[in-house]
NUDREN-707321 format. One line per 10 residues: number of its first residue (from 1); their letters; for each residue z, x negated, y of N, C-alpha, C, O, CB. Coordinates in steps of 0.1 Angstrom, whole numbers, plus 5000, padded with zeros to 4 digits. Glycine has a CB too. Layout:
BEGIN
NUM> a> Z:X:Y:Z:X:Y:Z:X:Y:Z:X:Y:Z:X:Y | ...
end
This chain:
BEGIN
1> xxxxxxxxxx> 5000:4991:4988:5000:5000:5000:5000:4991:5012:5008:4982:5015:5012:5010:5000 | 4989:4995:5019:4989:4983:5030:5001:4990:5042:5006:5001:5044:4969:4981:5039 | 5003:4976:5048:5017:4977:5057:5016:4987:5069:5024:4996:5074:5020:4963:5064 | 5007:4984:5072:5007:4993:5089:5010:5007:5084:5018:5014:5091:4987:4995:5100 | 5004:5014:5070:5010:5026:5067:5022:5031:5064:5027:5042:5065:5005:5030:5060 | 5027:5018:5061:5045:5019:5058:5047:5019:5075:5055:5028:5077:5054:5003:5047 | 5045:5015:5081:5052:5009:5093:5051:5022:5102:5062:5026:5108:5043:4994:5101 | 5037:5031:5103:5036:5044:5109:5043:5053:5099:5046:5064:5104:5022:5048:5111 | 5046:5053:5089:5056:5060:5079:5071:5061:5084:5078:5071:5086:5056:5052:5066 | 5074:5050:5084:5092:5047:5089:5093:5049:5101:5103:5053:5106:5098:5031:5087
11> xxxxxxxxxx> 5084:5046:5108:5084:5053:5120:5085:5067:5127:5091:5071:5137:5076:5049:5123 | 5075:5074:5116:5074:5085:5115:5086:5097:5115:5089:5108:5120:5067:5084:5106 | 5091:5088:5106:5108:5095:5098:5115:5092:5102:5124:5099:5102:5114:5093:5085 | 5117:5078:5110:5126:5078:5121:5130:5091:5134:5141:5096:5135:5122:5066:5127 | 5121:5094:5141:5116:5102:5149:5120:5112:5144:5128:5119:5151:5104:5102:5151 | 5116:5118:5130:5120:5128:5122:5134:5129:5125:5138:5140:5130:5117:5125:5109 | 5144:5118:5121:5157:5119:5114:5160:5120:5129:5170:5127:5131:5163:5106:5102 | 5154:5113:5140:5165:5114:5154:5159:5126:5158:5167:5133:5164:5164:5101:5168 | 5149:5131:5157:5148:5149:5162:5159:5155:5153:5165:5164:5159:5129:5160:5159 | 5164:5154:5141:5172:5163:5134:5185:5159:5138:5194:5167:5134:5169:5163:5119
21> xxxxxxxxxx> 5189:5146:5145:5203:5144:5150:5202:5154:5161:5207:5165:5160:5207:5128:5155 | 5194:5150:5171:5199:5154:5182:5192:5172:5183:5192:5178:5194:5193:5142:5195 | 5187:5178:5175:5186:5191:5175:5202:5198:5168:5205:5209:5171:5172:5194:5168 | 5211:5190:5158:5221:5194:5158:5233:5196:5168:5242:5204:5167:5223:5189:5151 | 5229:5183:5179:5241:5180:5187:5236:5192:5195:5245:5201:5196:5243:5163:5195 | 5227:5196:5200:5222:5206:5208:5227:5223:5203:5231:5233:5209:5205:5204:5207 | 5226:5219:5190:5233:5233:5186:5247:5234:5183:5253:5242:5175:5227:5239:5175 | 5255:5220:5190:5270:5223:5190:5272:5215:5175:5282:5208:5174:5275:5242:5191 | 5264:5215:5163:5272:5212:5151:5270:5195:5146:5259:5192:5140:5266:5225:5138 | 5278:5186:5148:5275:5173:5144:5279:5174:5128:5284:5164:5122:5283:5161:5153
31> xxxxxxxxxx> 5276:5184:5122:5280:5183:5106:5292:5174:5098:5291:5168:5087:5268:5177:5100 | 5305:5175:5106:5313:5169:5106:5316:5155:5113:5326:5152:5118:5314:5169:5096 | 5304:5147:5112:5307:5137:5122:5312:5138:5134:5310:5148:5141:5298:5132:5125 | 5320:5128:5138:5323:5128:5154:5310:5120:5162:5305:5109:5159:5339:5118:5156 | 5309:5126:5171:5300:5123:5184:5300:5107:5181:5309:5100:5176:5308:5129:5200 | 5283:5102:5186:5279:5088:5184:5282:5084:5198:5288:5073:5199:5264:5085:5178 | 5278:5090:5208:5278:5088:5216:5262:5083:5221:5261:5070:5222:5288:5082:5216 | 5252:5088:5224:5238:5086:5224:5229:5082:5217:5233:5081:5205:5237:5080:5231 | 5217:5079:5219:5203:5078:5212:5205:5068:5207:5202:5068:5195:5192:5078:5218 | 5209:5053:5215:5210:5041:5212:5218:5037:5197:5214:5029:5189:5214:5036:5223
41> xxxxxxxxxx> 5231:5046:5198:5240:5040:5189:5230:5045:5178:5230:5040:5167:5259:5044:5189 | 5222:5055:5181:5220:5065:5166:5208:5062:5158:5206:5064:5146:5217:5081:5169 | 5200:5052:5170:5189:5047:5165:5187:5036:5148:5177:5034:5141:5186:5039:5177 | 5203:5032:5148:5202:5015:5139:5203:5023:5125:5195:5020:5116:5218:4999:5141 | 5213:5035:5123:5214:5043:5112:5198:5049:5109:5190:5045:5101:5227:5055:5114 | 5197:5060:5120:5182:5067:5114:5172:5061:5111:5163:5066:5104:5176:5076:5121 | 5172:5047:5117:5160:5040:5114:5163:5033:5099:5154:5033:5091:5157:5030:5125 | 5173:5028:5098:5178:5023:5085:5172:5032:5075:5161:5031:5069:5193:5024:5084 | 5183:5044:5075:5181:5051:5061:5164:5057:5063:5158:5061:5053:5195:5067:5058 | 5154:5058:5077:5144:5053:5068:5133:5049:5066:5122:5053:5063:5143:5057:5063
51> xxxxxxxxxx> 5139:5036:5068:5130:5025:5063:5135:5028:5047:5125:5028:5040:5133:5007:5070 | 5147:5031:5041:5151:5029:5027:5143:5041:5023:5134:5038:5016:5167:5029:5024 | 5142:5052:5025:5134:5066:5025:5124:5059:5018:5123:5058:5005:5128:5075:5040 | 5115:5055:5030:5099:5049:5032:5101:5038:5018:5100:5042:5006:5094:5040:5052 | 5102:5030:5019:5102:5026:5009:5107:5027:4994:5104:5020:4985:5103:5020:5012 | 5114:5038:4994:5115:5046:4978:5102:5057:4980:5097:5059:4969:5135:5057:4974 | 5097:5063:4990:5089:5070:4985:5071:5061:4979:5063:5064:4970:5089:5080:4996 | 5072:5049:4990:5061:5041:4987:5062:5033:4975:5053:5025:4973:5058:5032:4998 | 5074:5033:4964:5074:5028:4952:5064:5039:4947:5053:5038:4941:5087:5025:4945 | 5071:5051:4950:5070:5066:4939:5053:5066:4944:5045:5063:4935:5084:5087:4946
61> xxxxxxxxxx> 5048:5069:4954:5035:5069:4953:5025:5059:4955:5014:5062:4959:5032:5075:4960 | 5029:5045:4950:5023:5035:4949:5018:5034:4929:5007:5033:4922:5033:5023:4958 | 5030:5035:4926:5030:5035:4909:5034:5049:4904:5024:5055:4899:5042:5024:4902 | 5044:5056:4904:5049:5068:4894:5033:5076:4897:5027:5076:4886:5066:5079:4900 | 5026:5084:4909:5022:5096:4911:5027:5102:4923:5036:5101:4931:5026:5104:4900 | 5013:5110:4922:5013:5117:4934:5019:5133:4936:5021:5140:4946:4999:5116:4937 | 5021:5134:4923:5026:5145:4920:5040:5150:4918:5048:5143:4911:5020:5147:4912 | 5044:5160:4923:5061:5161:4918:5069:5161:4930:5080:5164:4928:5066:5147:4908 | 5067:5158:4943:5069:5152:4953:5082:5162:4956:5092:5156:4958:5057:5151:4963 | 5081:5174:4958:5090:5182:4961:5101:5183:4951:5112:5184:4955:5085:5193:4966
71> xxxxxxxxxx> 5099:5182:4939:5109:5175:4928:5120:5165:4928:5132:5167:4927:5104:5169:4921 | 5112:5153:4931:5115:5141:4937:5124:5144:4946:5135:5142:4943:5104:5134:4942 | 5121:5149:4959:5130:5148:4973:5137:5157:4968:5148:5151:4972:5125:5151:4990 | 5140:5164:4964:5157:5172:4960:5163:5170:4951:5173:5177:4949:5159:5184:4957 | 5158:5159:4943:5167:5154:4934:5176:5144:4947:5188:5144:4951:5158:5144:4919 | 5163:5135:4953:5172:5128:4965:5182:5134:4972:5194:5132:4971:5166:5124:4975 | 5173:5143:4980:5182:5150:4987:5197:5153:4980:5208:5151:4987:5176:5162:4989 | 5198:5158:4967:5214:5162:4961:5221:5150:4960:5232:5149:4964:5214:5168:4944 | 5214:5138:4956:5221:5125:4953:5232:5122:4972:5243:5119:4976:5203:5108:4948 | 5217:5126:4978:5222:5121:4990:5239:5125:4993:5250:5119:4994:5211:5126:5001
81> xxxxxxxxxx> 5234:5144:4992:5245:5147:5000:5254:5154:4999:5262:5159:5008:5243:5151:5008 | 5256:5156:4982:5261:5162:4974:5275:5152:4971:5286:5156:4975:5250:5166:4964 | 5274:5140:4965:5284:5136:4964:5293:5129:4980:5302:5121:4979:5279:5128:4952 | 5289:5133:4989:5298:5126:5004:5304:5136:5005:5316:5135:5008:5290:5122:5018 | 5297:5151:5003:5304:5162:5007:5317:5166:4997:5327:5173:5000:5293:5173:5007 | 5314:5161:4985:5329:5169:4978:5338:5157:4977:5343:5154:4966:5326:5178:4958 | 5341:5150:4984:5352:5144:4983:5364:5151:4983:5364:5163:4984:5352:5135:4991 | 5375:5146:4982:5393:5158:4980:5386:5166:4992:5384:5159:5002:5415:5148:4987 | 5383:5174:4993:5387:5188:5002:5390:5197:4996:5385:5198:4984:5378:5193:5010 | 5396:5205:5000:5403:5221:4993:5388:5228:4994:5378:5227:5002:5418:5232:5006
91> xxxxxxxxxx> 5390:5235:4976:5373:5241:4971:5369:5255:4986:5358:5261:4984:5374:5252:4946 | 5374:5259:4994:5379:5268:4998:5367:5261:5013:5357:5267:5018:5399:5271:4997 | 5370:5254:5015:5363:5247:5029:5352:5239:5029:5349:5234:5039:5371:5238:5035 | 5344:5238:5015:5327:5231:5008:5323:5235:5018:5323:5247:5022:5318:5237:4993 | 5318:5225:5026:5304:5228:5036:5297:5229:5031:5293:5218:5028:5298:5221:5044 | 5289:5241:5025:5279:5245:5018:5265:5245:5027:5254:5240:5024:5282:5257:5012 | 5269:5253:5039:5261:5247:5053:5257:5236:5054:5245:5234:5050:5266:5247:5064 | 5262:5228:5058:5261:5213:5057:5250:5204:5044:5240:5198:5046:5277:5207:5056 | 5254:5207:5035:5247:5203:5023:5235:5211:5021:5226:5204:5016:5256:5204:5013 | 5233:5220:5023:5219:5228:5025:5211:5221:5038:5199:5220:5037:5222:5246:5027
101> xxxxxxxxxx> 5217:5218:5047:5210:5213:5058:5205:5202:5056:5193:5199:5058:5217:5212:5067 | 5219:5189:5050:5216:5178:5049:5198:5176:5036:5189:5169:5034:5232:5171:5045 | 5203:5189:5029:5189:5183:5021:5175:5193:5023:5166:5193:5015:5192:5183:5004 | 5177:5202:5038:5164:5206:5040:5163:5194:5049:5151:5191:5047:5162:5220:5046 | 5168:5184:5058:5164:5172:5064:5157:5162:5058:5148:5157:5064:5172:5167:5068 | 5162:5157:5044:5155:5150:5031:5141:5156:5031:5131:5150:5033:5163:5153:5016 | 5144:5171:5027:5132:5179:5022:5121:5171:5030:5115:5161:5026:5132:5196:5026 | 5121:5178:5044:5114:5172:5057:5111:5161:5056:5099:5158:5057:5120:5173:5068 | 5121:5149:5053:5113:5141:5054:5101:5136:5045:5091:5130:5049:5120:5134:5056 | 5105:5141:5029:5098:5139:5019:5082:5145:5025:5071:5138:5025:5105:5148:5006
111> xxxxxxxx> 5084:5155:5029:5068:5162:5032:5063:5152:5044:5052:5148:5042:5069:5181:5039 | 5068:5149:5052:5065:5139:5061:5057:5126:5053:5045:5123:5055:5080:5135:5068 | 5065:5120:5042:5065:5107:5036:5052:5113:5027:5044:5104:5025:5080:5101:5029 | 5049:5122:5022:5039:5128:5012:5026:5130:5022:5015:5126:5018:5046:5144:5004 | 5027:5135:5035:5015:5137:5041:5008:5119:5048:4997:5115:5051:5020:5151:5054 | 5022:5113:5049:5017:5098:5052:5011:5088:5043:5000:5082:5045:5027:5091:5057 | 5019:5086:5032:5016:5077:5026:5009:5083:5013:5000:5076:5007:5027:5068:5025 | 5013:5094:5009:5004:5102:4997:4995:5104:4990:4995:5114:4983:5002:5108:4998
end
């Protein structure tokens, strides 16, 4: 997979992942997090997780297939945000919200990563 497509990829999903921060902060809900305090601090994380994204999906559609894609991202998606969320909390208070969110954001990005590098 030549690079410039990874590079408009991670880029891509970056953008992605900071429209989906800051459209939360806008609707009041930081999904438990406490406030970052601006774009800057938020940039090193969203770009991080993904570049890691981008490049687990450019394994999966470089060798596995092109197919399955929405499979794929919700298995991620659960790995992602399934096990942060049930740590000790009383069963009574599961952000179930949260975890549905956190993996329609995955979702998104998957379709993102499927229409780029795909």
């Amino acid at each position: 997979m030549a690079l410039p497509r990874l590079l408009v990829a991670w880029l891509a999903l970056t953008v992605w992942f900071l429209l989906w921060q800051e459209g939360r902060r806008r609707l009041g809900d930081s999904g438990g997090n406490p406030p970052l305090g601006g774009l800057r601090v938020s940039v090193l994380p969203a770009s991080s997780e993904a570049l890691l994204l981008t490049l687990f999906a450019a394994l999966w559609f470089a060798s596995l297939g092109h197919g399955g894609w929405l499979l794929l991202f919700c298995l991620v998606a659960a790995l992602v945000e399934v096990p942060v969320r049930i740590r000790p909390i009383p069963a009574s208070s599961f952000p179930w919200r949260v975890v549905i969110l956190g993996m329609m954001r995955i979702l998104g990005a998957g379709a993102l990563l499927t229409w780029r590098l795909g």
